[in-house]
Every structure is written in structure tokens, then in C-alpha cells.
C-alpha positions as CSV (number, residue, x, y, z in Angstrom):
1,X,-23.1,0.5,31.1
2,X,-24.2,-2.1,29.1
3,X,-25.8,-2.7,25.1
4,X,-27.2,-5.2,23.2
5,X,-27.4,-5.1,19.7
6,X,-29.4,-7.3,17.4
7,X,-27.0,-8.0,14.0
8,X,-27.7,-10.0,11.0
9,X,-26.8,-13.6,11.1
10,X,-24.4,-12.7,8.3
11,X,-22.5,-9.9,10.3
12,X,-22.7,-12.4,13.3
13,X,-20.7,-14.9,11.2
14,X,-18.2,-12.5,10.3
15,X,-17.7,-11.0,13.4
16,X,-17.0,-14.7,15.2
17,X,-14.3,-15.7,12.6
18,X,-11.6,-16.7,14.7
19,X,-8.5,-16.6,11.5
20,X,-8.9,-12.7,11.4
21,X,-9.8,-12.1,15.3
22,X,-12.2,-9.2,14.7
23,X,-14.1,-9.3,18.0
24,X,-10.2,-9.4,19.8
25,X,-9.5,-6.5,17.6
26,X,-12.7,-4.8,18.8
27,X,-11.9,-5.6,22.3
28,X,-8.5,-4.4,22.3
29,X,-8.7,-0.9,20.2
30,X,-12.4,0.1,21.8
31,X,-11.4,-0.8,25.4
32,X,-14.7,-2.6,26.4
33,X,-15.9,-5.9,26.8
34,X,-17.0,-7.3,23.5
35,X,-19.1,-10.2,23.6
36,X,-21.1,-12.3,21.0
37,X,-24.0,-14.9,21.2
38,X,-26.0,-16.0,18.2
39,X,-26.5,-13.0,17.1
40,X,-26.9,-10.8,19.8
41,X,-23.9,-8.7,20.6
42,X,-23.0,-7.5,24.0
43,X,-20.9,-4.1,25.1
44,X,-20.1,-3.6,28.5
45,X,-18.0,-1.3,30.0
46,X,-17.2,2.9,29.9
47,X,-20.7,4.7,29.0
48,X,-17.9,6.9,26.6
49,X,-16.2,3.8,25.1
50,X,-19.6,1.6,24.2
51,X,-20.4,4.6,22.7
52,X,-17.6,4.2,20.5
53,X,-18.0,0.6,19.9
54,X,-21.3,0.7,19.2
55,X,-20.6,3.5,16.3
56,X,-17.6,1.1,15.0
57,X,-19.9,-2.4,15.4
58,X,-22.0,-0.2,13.4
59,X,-20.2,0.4,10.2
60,X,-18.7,-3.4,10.1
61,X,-22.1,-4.9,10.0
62,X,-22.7,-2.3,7.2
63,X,-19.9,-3.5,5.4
64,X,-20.8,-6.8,5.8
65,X,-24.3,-6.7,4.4
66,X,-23.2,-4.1,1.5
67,X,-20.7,-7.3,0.2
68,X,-17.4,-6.1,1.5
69,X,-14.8,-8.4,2.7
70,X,-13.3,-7.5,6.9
71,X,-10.7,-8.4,9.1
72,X,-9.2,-7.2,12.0
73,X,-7.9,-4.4,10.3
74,X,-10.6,-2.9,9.4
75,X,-11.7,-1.9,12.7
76,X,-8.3,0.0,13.2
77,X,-9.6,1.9,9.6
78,X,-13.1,2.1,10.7
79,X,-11.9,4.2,14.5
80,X,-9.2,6.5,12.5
81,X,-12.1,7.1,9.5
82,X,-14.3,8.1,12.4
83,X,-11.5,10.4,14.4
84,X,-10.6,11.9,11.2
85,X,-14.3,12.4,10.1
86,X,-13.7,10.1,7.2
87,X,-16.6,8.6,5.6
88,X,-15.8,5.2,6.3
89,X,-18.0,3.5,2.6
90,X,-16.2,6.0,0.3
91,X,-12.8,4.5,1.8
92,X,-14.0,0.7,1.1
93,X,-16.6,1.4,-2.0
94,X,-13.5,3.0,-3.9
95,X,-12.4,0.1,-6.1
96,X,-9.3,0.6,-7.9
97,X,-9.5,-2.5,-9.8
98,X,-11.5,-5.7,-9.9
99,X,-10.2,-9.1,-11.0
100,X,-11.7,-12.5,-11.3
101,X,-14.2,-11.5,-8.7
102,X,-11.4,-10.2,-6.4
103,X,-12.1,-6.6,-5.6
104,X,-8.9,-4.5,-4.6
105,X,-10.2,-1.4,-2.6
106,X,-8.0,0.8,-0.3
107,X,-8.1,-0.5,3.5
108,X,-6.9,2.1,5.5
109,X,-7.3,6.2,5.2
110,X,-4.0,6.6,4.1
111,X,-4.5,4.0,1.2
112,X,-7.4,6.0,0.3
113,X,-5.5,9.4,0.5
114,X,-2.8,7.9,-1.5
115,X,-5.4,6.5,-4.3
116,X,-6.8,10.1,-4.1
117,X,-3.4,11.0,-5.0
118,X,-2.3,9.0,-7.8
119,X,-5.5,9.9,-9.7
120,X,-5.1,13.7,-9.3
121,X,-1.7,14.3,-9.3
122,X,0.9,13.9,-11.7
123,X,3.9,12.4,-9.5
124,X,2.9,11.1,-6.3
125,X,5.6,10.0,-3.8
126,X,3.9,6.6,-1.3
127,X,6.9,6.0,1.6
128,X,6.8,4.0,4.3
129,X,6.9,0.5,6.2
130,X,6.7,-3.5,4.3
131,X,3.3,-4.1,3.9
132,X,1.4,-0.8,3.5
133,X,0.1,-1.5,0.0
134,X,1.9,1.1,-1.6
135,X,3.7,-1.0,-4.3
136,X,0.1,-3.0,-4.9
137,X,-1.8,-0.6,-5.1
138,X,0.1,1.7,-7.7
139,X,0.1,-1.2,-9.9
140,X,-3.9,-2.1,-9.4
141,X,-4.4,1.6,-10.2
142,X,-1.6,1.9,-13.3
143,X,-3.9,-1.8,-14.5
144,X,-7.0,0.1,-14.5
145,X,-5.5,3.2,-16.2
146,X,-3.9,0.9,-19.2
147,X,-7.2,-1.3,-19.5
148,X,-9.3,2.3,-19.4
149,X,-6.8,3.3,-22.2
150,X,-5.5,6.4,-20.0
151,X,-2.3,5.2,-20.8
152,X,-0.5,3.3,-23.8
153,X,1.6,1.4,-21.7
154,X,2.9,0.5,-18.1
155,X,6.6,0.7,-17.2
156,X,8.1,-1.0,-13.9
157,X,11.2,-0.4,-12.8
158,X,13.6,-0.8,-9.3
159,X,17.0,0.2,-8.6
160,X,19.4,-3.1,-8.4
161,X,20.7,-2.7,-5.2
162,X,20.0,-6.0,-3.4
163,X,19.7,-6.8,0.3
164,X,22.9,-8.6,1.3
165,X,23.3,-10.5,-2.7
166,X,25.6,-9.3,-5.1
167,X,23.7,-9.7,-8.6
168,X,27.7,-10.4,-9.8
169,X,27.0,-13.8,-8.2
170,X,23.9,-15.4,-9.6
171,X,23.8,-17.4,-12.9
172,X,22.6,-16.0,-16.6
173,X,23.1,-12.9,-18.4
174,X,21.8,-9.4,-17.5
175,X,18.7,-9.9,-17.6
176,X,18.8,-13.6,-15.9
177,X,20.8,-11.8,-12.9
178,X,17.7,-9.1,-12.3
179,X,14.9,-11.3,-13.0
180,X,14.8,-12.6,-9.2
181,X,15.0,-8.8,-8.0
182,X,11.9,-7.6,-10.1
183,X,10.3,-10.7,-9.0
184,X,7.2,-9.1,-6.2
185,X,6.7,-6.4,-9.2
186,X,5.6,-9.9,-11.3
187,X,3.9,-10.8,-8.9
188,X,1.5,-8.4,-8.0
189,X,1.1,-7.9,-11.8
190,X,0.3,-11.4,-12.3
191,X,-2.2,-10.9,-9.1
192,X,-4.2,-8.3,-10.9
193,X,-4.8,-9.6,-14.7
194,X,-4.7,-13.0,-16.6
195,X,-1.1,-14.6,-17.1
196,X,-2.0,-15.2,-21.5
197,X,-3.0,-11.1,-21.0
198,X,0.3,-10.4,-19.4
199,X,2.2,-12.2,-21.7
200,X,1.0,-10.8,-24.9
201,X,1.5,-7.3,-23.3
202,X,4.7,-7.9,-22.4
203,X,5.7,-9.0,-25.9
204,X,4.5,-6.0,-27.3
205,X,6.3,-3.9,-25.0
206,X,3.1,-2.2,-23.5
207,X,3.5,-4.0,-20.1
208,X,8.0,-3.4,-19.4
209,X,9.6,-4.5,-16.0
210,X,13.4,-3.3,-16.3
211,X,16.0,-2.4,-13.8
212,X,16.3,1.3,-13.0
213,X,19.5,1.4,-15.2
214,X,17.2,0.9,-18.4
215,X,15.3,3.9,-17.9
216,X,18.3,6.4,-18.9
217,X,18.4,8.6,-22.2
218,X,14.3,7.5,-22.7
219,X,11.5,9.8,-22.3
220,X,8.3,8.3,-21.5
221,X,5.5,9.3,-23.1
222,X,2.2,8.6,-22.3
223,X,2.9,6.0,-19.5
224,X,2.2,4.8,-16.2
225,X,5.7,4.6,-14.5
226,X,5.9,3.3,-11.2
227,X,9.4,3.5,-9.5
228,X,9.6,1.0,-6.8
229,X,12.1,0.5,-3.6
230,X,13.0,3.9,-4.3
231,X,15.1,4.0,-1.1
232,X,17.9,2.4,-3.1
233,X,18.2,4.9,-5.6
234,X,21.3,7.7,-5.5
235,X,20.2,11.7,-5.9
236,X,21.7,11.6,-9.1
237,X,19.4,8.5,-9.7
238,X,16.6,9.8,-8.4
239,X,16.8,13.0,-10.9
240,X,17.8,10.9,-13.4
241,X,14.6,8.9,-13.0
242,X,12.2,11.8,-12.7
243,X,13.3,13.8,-15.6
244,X,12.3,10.8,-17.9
245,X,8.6,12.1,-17.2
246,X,7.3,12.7,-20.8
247,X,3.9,13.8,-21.8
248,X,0.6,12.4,-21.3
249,X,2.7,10.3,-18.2
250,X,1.9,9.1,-14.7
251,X,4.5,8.6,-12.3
252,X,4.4,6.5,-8.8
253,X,7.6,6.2,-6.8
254,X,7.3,4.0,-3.7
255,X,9.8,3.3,-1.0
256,X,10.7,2.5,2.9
257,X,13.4,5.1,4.0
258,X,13.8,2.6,6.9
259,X,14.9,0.0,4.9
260,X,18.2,1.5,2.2
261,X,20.5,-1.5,1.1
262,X,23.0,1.5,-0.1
263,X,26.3,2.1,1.5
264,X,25.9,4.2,4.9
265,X,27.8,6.5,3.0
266,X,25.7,6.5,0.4
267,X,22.6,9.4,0.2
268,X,19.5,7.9,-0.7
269,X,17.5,9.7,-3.4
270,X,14.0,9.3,-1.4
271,X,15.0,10.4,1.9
272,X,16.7,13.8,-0.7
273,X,13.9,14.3,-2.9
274,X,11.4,15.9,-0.1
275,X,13.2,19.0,0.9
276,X,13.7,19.7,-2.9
277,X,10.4,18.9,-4.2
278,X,8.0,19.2,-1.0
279,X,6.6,22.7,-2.9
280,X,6.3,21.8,-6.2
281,X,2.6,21.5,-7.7
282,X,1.3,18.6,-9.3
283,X,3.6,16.6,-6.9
284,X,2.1,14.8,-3.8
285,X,4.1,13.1,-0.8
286,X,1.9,10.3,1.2
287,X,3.5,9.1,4.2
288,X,2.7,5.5,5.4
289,X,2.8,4.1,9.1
290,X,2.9,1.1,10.8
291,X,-0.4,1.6,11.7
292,X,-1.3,1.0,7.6
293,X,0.4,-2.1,7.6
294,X,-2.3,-4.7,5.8
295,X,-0.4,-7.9,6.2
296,X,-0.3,-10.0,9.6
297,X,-0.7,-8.1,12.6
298,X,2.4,-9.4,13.7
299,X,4.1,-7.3,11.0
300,X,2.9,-4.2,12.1
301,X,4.6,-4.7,15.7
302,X,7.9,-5.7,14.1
303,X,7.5,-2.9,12.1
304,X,7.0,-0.3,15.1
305,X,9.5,-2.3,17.2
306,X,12.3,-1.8,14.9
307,X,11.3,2.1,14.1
308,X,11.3,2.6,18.0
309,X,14.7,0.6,18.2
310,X,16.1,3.7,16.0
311,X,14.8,6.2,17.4
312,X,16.2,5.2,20.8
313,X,19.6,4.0,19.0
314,X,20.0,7.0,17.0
315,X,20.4,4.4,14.0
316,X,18.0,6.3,11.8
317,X,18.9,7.3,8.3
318,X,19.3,10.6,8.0
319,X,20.7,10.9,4.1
């Protein structure tokens, strides 16, 4: 069968914008010919699957006239929100943060389940693939917490194991050597408030980025703690880390078990921690897929390629 819906001239323009290749995306996830014409859209194909389309063509013009910003992605979100039963605007209209104009809102359902998460549970654990938005969106959310005064301060850490450098190697003293390492955890914080902000917290000690190491013998007190590439850390690590929890404290550890720069002999602490505190209340696991992968689509297929490679190699970490 065929449809032809009438869209806005705005939703027409988004929908024909070749960089992010929505109407390609539509065409290849709703399995229908999708075409476009001023701003007339055509469906052709399965009376089942125009069905479909037609309920996903739907919610992307909505989002386009309610202000929000689309891609090919979302139209991956936008058929998983509606197999799930997901309200679609509650997944979008949830705005962790909001800088310089820049809104930064979860863009898949298991970014939204993980935001759920963060906010209502005490320690929340986000693993899974490069690219998933688990490490950007823990800080956006730990941000809003120390601007809404939740928190008294914000404390960043990763284990120094680094992916084929020794830190032995590089110039400058300790803190010189890690700088590099704790690098994308600068980033994303200087991608989510003014640099002159950052700075003056950071001299105050109410904004610290530290190496794992740092964290031993502290308790942390009313603090937003986010422990990232946690696939690097040991057990005893790991336990280490977690029993800093103080009161009043927040606590995101982030990871990809698929990715461990530790020995092969070497247990990692993430892939550990489930099967001891899988049952514990006030402690939430969110697992990640390729599937939630934000960046290029050509990320998400490494991603899979490489998980499938594995699988079939029986290379996959098991400790």
C-alpha cells in the first residue's frame, strides 16, 4: 500500500538533511520505501510496515516542531521506545543539563533508563561499548547535581592503566604523567560549564579529577563520584573504590568489559563486581549495547563486528 503525509516545512527540512541521513535511516530500519517531495512524504510498501513508519514519521515531526534536535539515531530510539511501549517525549524532554543553549537529553532508552538510575539510586553501575554516553552523561547529571547544590563537590577519577603506553615513559612529574589519561574526563567537563567556572572550582577543590590511586584512605562525603574506565580496575581496586562511599554521596562507575588494558591474567573489578553486588538495594546495573552507540553510525558496526568476532573466537573476557 501506499501513504502520503502532509509535514511541516520545518520537519521536511529536517527529514531531507543529507549529513545525518534520516530518510536512509527510515528506509533501512522500517523496511519501506521512503520518499520525500516538498513536503509531502510518500510510504510505499508492506500495509504492516507503513504502518510502522507512519507511527515513527509521526513522532520525528513532533520532535521537530516541539524544538528538539534529530539524526539518524533517533529513529532507531523512536522504533525501540515504541516496541518497548516507551513514551518516546519523556525520553527526549528529559534534560539532564543545559549549557550555552546546548541541551543534553538522553537519546536512546537505555540512556534514559540509565538517567532514571543515577537520580534514584545510590550507586549505579553504566557498562558497555565506546560511544554510549555513559561517561557524558554521568558527568551532565553530577554538573546539574553540584549547580542544584545536591552535592558540595564533584570528584573524577580513572584507574591508570593505559592502552599500550606506559605512564613511566612520558615527561613531568606525577601529576604531568596522568594529565593526558584524565584528559576526555576534561573534556566533557569543559563541554558542560564555562572554562573561568571550571577553573575557580577546581582551585577550590570542589570540582577534583585524580587517578584512582588518590582515592585511598578518603571518605567522601557529600559528593558526586564518578568512577570511569572501570574495566581497568583490580577486585581489590574495585572494593577499594566503593567503600570510599561516604554520606550524603552519589556514586557512578562506568566501563566497557570489552575493552580491559589489564594483564589477561589480571581479573577486572567490573566484569567481578556483578555476581557480588547484582542483589544489593540501592545499587543499579545498566547495560549498554551497540545498538546505544550515539557517535557515527560507523562506530556502532565496528562495535558489533568486534563483539561478534569474540564470540565466534572465544576471545571474550571472562574475569
Amino acid at each position: 500500500m501506499q501513504e502520503v503525509l502532509d509535514i511541516s516545512n520545518e520537519a521536511a527540512a529536517e527529514l531531507a538533511t543529507i549529513g545525518d541521513g534520516i530518510l536512509t535511516a527510515l528506509r533501512d530500519r522500517l523496511g519501506c520505501k521512503v520518499n520525500l517531495r516538498g513536503n509531502r512524504l510518500t510510504l510505499d510498501g508492506d500495509e504492516i510496515k507503513v504502518a510502522e513508519a507512519r507511527a515513527v514519521v509521526e513522532e520525528l515531526v513532533e520532535l521537530v516542531e516541539s524544538g528538539q534536535e534529530i539524526g539518524a539515531g533517533t529513529v532507531d530510539t523512536i522504533v525501540k521506545a515504541i516496541d518497548q511501549s516507551e513514551d518516546v517525549r519523556e525520553i527526549f524532554d528529559d534534560v539532564v543539563w543545559s549549557h550555552r543553549g546546548k541541551r543534553i537529553t538522553p537519546k536512546t532508552v537505555t540512556q534514559k533508563h540509565y538517567v532514571d538510575a543515577i537520580r534514584k539510586t545510590t550507586v549505579t553501575f553504566g557498562i558497555g561499548p565506546a560511544g554510549t554516553g555513559k561517561t557524558y552523561l554521568a558527568i551532565a547529571l553530577a554538573v546539574a547535581a553540584l549547580s542544584e547544590r545536591q552535592v558540595g563537590r564533584l570528584i573524577l577519577t580513572r584507574p591508570a592503566v593505559e592502552a599500550g603506553e606506559r605512564l613511566g615513559f612520558l615527561p613531568g612529574d606525577v601529576l604531568a604523567k596522568v594529565d593526558p589519561y584524565m584528559r576526555p574526563l576534561f573534556d566533557a567537563l569543559y563541554d558542560t560549564m564555562d572554562p573561568e567556572k571550571l577553573n575557580a572550582y577546581m582551585e577550590r577543590g570542589t570540582i577534583e579529577v585524580a587517578p584512582l590511586a588518590f582515592m585511598r584512605g578518603r571518605t567522601l562525603n557529600d559528593s558526586f563520584i564518578i568512577l570511569d574506565e572501570a574495566q581497568n580496575t583490580s577486585p581489590e581496586q574495585m572494593q577499594m573504590f566503593l567503600t570510599r562511599l561516604g554520606f550524603g554521596s552519589k556514586v557512578v562507575i562506568t566501563g566497557d568489559i570489552t575493552q580491559i588494558d589489564l594483564p589477561r591474567e589480571q581479573a577486572s573489578g567490573l566484569i567481578q563486581v556483578r555476581d557480588i553486588l547484582s542483589s544489593i538495594d540501592d545499587i543499579s546495573f545498566v547495560n549498554f549495547t551497540h545498538e546505544d552507540v550515539v557517535r557515527h553510525k560507523l562506530v556502532q558496526r565496528i562495535v558489533e563486528a568486534y563483539k561478534k568476532h569474540s564470540e565466534e573466537t572465544g576471545t571474550e573476557r571472562k574475569r
